[in-house]
C-alpha positions as CSV (number, residue, x, y, z in Angstrom):
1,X,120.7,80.0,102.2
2,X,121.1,78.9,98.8
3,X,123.1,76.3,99.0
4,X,121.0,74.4,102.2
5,X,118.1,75.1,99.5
6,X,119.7,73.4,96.8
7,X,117.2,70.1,96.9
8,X,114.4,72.3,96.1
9,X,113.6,73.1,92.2
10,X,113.0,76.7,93.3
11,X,114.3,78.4,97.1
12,X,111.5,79.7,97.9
13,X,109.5,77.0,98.2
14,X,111.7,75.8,101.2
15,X,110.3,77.6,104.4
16,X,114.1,77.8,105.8
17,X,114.5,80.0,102.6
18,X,111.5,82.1,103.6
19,X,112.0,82.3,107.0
20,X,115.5,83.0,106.8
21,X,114.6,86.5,103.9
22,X,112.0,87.3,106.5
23,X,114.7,87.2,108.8
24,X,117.3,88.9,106.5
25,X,115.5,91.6,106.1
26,X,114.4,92.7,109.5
27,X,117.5,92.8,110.4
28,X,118.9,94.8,107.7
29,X,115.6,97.3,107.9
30,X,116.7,97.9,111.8
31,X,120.5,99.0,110.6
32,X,120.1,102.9,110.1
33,X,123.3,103.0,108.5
34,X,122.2,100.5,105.8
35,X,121.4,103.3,103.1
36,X,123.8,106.2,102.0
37,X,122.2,109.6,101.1
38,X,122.4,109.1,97.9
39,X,120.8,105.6,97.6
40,X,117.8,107.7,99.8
41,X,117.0,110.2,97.0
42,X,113.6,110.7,95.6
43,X,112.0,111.2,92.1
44,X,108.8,113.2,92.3
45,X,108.2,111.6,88.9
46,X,107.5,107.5,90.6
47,X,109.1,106.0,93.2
48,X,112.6,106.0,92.8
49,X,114.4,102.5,92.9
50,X,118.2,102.0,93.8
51,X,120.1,98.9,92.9
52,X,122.4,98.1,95.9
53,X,123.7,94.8,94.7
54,X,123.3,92.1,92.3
55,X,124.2,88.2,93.1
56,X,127.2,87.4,90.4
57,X,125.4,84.1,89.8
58,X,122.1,86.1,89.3
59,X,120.0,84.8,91.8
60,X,118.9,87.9,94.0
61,X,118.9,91.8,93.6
62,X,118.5,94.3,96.3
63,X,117.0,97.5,95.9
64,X,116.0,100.1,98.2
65,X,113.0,101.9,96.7
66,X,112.2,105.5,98.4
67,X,108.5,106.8,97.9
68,X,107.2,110.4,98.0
69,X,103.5,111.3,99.6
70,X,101.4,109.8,97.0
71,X,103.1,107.9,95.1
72,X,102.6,103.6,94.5
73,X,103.5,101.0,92.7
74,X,101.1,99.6,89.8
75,X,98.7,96.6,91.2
76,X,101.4,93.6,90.5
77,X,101.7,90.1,91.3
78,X,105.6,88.7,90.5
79,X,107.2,86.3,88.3
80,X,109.7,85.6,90.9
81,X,109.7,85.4,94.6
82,X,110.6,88.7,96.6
83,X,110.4,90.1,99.9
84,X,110.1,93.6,101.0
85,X,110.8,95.2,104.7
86,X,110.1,98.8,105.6
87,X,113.3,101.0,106.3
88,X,111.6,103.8,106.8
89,X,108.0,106.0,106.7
90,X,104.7,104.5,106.4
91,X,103.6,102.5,103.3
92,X,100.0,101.1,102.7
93,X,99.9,97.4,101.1
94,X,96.7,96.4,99.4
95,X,96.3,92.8,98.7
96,X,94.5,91.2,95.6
97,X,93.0,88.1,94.8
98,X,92.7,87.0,91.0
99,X,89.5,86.7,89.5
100,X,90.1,84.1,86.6
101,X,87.2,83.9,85.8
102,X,86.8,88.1,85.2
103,X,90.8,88.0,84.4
104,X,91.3,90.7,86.7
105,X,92.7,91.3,90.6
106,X,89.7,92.2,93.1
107,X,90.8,93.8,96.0
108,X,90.2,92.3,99.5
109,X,92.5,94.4,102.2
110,X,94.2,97.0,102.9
111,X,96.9,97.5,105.7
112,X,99.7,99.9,107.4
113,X,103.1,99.2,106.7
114,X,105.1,100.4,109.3
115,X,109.0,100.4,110.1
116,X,110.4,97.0,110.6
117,X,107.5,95.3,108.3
118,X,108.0,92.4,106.5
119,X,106.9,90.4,103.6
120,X,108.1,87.3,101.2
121,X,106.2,85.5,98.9
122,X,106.5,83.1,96.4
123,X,105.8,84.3,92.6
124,X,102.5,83.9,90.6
125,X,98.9,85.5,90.8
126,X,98.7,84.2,94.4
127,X,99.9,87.2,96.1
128,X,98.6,90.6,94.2
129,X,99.4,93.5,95.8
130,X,100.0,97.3,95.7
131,X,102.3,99.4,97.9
132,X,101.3,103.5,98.1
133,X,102.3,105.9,100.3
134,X,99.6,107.8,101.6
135,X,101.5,109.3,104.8
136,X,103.1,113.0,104.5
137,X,106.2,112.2,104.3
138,X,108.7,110.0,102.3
139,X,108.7,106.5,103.1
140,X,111.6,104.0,101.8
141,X,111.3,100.1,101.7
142,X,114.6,97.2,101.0
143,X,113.5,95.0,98.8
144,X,114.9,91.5,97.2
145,X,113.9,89.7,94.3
146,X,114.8,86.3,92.9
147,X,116.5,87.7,89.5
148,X,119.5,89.0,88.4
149,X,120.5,92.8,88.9
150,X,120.1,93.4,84.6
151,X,116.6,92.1,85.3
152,X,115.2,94.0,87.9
153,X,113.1,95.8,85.7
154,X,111.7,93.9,83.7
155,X,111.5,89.7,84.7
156,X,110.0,91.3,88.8
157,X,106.6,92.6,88.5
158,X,103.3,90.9,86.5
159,X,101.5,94.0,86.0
160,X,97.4,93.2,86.3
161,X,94.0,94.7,85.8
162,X,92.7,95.4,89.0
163,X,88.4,95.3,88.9
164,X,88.4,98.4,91.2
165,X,90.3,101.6,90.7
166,X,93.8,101.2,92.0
167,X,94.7,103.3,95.3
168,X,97.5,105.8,94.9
């Protein structure tokens, strides 16, 4: 994907790039062997997130990130591109728009996130969102970001002010 990317100054702005995650990802979301017990364990601190492999030339990591009932992620747009597909469970995915003009996210939708779900967008402020489980039971989602493995945590997620009160 890459590589038949290459002319573009960034992948994801190719839509074979975007189509082809979209498509990477259903596919691996369908495998039920894709995820040892292990990389399925919980936190009942936060979500719990599992590096499963790192491009050497630092241009992807995969995670799988499991959720308990109740727990989500902070409202976030991303510095980089990612994509996200639902393993497992039930999540809920809120969607933002950014209020520059307020310098805040308002929300304007909120929808199910079953099994088999996908998502992939580009980075910046232009796709705000939250993920939350609000089902009874663990859900766990694969996710991929444009970043190397060391900088998962910290170059992935553009924390912002949402105007209303974030949904757990």
């Amino acid at each position: 994907m890459f590589e038949a990317c290459a002319k573009f100054p960034e992948p994801s702005h190719s839509t074979f790039f975007a189509r082809s995650m979209r498509i990477a990802l259903a596919e691996a979301a369908a495998n039920p062997a894709l995820l040892s017990e292990a990389q399925r364990a919980s936190s009942t601190e936060n979500y719990r997130r599992h590096l499963l492999a790192a491009d050497p030339h630092g241009r992807y990591a995969i995670a799988a990130l499991v959720w308990l009932p109740r727990q989500a992620s902070p409202v976030h747009a991303h510095h980089t591109w990612c994509g996200y597909s639902v393993v497992a469970g039930l999540l809920t995915e809120t969607v933002f728009e950014w209020d520059g003009a307020r310098d805040c996210a308002q929300a304007t939708r909120t929808q199910a996130r079953e099994r088999g779900a996908v998502s992939f967008v580009r980075g910046g402020r232009s796709a705000i969102h939250q993920l939350s489980n609000r089902s009874e039971a663990p859900a766990i989602s694969l996710h991929i970001y444009g970043v190397a493995g060391s900088q998962m945590a910290t170059h992935v997620n553009d924390i912002v002010l949402a105007a209303t009160p974030a949904l757990a």
